[in-house]
C-alpha positions as CSV (number, residue, x, y, z in Angstrom):
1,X,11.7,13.4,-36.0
2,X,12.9,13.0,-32.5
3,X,14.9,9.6,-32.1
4,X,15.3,8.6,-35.7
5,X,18.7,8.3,-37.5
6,X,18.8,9.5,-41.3
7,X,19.9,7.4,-44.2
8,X,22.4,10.1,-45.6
9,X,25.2,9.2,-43.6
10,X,28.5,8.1,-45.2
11,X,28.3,4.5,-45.8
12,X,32.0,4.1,-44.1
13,X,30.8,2.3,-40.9
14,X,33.9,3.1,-38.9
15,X,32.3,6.0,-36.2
16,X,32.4,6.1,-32.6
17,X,28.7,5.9,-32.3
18,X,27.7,2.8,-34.1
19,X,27.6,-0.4,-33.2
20,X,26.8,-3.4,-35.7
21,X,26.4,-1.0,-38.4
22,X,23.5,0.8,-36.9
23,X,24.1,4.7,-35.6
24,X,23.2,4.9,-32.1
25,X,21.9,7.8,-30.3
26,X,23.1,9.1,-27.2
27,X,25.4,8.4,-24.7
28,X,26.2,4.6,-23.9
29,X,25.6,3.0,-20.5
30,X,28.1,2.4,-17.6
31,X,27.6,0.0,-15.2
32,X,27.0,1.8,-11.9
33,X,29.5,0.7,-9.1
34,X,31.8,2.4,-7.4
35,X,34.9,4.0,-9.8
36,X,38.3,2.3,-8.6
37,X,40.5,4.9,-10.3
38,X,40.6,8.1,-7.9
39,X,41.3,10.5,-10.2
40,X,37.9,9.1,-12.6
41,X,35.9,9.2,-9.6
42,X,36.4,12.7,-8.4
43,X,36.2,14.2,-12.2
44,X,32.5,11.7,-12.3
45,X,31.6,13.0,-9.0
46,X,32.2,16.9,-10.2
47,X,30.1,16.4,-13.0
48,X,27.4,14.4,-11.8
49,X,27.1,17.1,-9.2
50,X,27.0,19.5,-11.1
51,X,24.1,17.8,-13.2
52,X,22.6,17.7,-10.2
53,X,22.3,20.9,-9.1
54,X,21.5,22.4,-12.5
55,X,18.5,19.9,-12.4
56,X,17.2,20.8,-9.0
57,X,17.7,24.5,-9.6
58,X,15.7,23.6,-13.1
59,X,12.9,22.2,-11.1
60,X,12.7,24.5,-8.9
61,X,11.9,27.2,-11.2
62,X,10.1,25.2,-13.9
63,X,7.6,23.8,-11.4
64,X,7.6,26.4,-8.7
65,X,8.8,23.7,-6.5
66,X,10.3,24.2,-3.3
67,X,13.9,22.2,-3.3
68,X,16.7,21.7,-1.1
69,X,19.9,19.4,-2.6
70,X,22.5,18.3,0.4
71,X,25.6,16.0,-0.9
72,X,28.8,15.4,1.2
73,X,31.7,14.2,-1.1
74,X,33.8,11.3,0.3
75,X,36.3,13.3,1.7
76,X,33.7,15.4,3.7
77,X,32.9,18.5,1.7
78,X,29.4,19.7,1.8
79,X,27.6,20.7,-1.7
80,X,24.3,23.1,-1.4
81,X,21.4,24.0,-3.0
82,X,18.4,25.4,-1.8
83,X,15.9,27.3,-3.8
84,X,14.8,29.3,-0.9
85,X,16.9,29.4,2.7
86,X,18.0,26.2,3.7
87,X,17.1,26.4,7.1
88,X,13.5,26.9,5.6
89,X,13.6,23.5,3.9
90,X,15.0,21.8,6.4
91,X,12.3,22.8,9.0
92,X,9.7,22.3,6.5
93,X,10.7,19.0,6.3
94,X,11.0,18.0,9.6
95,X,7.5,19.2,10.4
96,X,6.0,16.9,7.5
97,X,8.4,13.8,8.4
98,X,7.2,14.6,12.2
99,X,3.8,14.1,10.8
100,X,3.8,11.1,9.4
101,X,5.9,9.8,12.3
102,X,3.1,11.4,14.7
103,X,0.4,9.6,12.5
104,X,2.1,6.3,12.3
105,X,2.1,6.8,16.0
106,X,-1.4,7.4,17.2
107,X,-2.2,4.9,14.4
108,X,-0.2,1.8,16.7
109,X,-1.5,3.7,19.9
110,X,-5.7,2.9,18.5
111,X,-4.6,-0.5,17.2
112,X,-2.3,-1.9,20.2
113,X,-5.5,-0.1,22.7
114,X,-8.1,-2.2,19.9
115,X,-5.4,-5.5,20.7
116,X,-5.7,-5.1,23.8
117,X,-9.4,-4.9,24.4
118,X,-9.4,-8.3,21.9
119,X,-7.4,-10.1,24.7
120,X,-9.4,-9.0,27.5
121,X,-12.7,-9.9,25.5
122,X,-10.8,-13.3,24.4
123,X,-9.8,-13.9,28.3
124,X,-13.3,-13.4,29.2
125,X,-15.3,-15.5,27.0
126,X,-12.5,-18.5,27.8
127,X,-13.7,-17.7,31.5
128,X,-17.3,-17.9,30.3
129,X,-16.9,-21.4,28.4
130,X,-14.4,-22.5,31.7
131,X,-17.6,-21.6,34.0
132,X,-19.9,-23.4,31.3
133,X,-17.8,-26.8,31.7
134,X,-18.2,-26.4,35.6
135,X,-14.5,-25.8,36.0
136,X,-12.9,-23.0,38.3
137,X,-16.3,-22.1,40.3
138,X,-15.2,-22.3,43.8
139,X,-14.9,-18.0,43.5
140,X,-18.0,-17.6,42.4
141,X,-20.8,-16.3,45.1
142,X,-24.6,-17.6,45.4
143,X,-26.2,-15.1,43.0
144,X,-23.3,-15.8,40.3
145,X,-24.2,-19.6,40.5
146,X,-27.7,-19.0,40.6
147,X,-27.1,-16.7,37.1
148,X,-25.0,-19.6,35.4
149,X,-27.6,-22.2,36.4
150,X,-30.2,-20.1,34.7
151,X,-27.7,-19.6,31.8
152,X,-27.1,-23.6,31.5
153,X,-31.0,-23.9,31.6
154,X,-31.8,-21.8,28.5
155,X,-29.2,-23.5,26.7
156,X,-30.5,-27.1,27.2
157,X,-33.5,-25.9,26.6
158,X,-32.4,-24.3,23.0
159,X,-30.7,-27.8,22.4
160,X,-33.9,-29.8,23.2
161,X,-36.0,-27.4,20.9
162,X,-33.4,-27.6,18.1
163,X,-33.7,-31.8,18.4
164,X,-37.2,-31.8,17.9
């Protein structure tokens, strides 16, 4: 039974792992912030590193996974692992991250082109309703007059059907 304690224990209550006289399983938890004490932090580093790698080389050949681990310790030292050559999974990845950046990009490109054709729409229908009022005409030639006479003509009339 995975995660279950047994009963047969000694009955002295005074071990490591238990805590209000119930056996605990495991490993307790730490609070994660940086370790003060140098020497505590470089012996955690080490180890956690080391954990590290052994998982990423462990999913790499569990999963057939392609995986690439890069960690600089504070005093500058580079830590590898690759599964297969570095320089592989490096280039790997920045073709796919180049992706998505190229996609994100023509992505802005359509909807900044789709904006803009909004605003020029928008401008032009606020000219249309400007024209409608009678306001800024004095650019307009004879045959443009002539077509928003017509166009104020139909819409009196639509008006005048709608009221009857």
């Amino acid at each position: 039974m995975c995660g279950s304690s047994s009963s047969s224990s000694s009955a002295s209550g005074g071990g490591k792992g238990e805590e209000r006289g119930r056996k605990t399983m495991g490993r307790g938890r730490i609070e994660i912030k940086k370790i003060e004490k140098v020497s505590s932090r470089q012996v955690t580093f080490s180890k956690r590193r080391a954990g590290l790698m052994k998982k990423a080389k462990e999913l790499a050949i569990l999963c057939d996974a392609e995986v690439g681990v890069v960690i600089f310790s504070s005093t500058g030292k580079l830590y590898e692992f690759a599964s297969s050559p570095m320089q592989n999974i490096i280039s790997r990845y920045e073709k796919n991250s180049n992706c998505w950046k190229d996609q994100v990009s023509v992505t802005n490109h359509e909807v900044n082109n789709e904006v803009e054709a909004l605003k020029a729409e928008v401008m032009k229908l606020r000219k249309g309703q400007r024209l409608m009022m009678g306001k800024e005409l004095e650019g307009l030639n004879y045959k443009e007059l002539e077509s928003l006479e017509l166009q104020l003509h139909d819409g009196m009339l639509a008006v005048k059907n709608r009221k009857v």
